[in-house]
VOSE-415937 format. One line per 4 residues: their letters; for each residue x negated, y, z negated of N, C-alpha, C. Coordinates in nm, 2 decimals, decimal comma. Example, Ala and Ser with C-alpha at 12.3 -4.5 7.8 and 13.67 -1.06 7.14 Angstrom:
// VOSE-415937
AS) -1,32 -0,57 -0,78 -1,23 -0,45 -0,78 -1,32 -0,33 -0,78; -1,28 -0,22 -0,71 -1,37 -0,11 -0,71 -1,29 0,00 -0,79
This chain:
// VOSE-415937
XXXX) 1,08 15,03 -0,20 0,98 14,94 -0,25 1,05 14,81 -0,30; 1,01 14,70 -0,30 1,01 14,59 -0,32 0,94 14,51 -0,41; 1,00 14,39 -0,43 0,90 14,30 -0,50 0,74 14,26 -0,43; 0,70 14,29 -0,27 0,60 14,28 -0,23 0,56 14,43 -0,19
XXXX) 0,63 14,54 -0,25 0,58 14,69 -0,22 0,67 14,73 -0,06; 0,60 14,77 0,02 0,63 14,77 0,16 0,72 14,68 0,16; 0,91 14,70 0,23 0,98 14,57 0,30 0,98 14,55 0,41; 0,92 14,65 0,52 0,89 14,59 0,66 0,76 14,52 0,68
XXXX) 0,68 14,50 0,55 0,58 14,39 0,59 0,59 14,26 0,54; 0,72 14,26 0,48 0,76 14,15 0,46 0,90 14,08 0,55; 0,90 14,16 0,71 0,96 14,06 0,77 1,14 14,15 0,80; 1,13 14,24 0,69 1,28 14,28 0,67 1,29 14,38 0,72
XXXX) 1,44 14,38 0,74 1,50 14,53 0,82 1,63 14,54 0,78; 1,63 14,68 0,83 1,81 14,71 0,84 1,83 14,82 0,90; 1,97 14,73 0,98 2,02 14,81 1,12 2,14 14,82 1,06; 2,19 14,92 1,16 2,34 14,97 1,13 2,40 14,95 1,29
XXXX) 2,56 14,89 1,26 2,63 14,88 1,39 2,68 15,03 1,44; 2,76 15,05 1,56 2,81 15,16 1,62 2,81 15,29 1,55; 2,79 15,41 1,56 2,79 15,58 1,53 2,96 15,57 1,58; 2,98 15,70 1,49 3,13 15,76 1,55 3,08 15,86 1,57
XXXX) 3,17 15,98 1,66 3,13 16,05 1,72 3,24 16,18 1,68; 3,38 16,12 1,72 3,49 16,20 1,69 3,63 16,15 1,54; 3,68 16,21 1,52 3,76 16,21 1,41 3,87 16,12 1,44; 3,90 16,05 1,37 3,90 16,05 1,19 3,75 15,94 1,13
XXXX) 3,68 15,88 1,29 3,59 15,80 1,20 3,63 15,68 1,19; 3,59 15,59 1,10 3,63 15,43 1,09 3,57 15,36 0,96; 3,55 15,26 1,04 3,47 15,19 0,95 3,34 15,11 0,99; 3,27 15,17 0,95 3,05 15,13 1,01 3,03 15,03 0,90
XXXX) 2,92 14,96 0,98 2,90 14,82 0,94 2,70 14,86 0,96; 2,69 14,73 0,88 2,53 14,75 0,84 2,46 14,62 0,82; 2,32 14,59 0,82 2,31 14,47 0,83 2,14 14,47 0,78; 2,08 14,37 0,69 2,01 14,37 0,61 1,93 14,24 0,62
XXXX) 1,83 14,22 0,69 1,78 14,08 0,68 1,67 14,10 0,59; 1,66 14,02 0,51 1,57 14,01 0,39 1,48 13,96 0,41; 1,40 13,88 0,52 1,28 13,85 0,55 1,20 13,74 0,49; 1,11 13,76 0,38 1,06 13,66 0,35 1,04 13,67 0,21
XXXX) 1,11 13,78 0,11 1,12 13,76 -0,01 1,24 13,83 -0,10; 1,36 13,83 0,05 1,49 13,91 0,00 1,61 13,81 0,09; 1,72 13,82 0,01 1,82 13,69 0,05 1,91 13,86 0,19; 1,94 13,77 0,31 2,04 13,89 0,37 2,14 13,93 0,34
XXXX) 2,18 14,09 0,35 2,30 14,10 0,28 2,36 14,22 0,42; 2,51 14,21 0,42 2,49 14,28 0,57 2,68 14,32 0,45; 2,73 14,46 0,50 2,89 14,50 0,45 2,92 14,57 0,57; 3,01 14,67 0,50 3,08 14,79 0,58 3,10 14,92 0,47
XXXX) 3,13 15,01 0,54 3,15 15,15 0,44 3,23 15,19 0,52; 3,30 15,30 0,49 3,39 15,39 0,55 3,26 15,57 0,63; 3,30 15,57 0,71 3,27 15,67 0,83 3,42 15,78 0,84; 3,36 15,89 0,74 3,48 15,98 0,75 3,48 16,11 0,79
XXXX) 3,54 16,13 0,97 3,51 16,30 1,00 3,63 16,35 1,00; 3,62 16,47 0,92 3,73 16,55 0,93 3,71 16,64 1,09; 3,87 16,67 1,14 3,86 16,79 1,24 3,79 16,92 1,23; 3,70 16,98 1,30 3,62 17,10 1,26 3,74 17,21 1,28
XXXX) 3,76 17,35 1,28 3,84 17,46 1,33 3,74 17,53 1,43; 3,78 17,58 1,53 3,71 17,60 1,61 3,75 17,75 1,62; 3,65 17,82 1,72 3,65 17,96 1,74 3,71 18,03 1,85; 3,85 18,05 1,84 3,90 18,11 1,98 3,88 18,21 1,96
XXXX) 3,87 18,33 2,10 3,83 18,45 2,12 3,91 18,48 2,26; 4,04 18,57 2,21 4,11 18,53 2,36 4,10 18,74 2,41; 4,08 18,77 2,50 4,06 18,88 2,56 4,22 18,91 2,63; 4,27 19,04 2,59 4,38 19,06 2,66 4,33 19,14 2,79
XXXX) 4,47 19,18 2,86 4,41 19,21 2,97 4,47 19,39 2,99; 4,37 19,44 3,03 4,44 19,60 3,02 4,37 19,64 3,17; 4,47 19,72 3,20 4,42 19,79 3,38 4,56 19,85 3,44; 4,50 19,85 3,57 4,56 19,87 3,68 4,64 19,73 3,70
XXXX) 4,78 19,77 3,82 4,82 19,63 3,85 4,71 19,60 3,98; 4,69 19,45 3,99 4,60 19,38 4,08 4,64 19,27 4,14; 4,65 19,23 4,26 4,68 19,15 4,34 4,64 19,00 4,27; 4,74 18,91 4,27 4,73 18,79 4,22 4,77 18,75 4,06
XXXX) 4,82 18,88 3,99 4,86 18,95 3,86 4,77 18,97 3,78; 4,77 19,00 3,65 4,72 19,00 3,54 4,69 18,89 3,43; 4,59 18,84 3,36 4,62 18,73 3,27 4,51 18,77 3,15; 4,51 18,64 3,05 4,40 18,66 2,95 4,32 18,59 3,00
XXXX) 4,22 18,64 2,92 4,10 18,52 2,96 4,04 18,49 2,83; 3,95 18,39 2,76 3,90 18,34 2,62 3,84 18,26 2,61; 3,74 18,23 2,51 3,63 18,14 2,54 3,73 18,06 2,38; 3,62 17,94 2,38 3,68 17,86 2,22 3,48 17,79 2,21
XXXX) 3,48 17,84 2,08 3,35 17,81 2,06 3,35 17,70 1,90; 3,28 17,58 1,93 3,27 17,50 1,85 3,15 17,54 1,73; 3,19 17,49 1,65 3,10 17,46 1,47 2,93 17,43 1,54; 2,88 17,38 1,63 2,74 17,37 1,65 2,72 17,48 1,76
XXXX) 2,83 17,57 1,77 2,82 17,68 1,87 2,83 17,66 2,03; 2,86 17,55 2,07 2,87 17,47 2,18 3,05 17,55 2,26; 3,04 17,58 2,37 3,13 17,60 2,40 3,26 17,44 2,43; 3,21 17,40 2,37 3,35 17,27 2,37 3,34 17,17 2,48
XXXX) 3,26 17,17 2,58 3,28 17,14 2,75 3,29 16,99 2,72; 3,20 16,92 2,62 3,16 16,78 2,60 3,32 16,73 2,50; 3,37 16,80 2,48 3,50 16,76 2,37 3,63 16,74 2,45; 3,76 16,64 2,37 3,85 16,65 2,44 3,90 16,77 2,40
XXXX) 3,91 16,90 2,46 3,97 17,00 2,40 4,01 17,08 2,53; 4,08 17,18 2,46 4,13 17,26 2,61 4,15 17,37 2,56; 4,20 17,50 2,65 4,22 17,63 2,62 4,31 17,64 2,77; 4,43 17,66 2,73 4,50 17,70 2,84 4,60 17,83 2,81
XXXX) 4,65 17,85 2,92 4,68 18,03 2,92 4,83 18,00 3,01; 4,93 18,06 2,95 5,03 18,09 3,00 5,08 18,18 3,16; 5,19 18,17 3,23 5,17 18,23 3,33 5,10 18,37 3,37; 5,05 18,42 3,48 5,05 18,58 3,45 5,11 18,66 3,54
XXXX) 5,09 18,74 3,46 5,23 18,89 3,50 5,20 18,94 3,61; 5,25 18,93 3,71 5,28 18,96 3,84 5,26 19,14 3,89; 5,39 19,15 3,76 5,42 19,34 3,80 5,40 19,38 3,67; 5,39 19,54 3,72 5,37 19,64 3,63 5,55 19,64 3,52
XXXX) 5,52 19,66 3,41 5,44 19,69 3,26 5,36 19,58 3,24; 5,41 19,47 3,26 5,31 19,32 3,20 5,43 19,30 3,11; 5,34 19,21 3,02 5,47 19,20 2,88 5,36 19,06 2,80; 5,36 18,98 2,73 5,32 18,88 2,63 5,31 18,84 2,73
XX) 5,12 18,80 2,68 5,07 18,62 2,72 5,07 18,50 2,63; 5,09 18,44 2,69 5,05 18,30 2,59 4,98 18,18 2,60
């Protein structure tokens, strides 16, 4: 509320420049036209995201030996439950074991 009650019937707005999306964030800017009974006032703030921890879930591998070898396999499940696909992120898996016993994946 305002000195005329409503401030979009008096002409005024306020917009904000660029969203961040990924971490660490920045600095967001904003902007205030005062219209017809407010002077414009436009700054900056700080925009601060920390890194989320995410959900790895790695599956070892137990069996028979099988042609083309053995490996893990693991999903990585993000904080809005999103398997990650839209992030720069990865899940990579070390070589796999060829022959019987096996031994560490990584």
């Amino acid at each position: 509320m305002g000195v005329a009650g409503d401030l979009s019937a008096t002409g005024s707005s306020l917009t904000f420049g660029a969203s961040f999306t990924n971490a660490p964030g920045g600095t967001g800017s904003w902007n205030f036209e005062g219209g017809t009974n407010y002077l414009d006032e436009s700054g900056t703030a700080a925009v601060t995201i920390a890194q989320a921890d995410a959900n790895v879930s790695i599956t070892p591998y137990s069996g028979t030996l099988r042609c083309g070898g053995a490996h893990l396999t693991g999903t990585v499940v993000g904080v809005a439950g999103d398997m990650l696909r839209c992030q720069r992120s990865s899940l990579t898996f070390g070589a796999s074991s060829p022959n019987g016993p096996g031994g560490t994946g990584h």
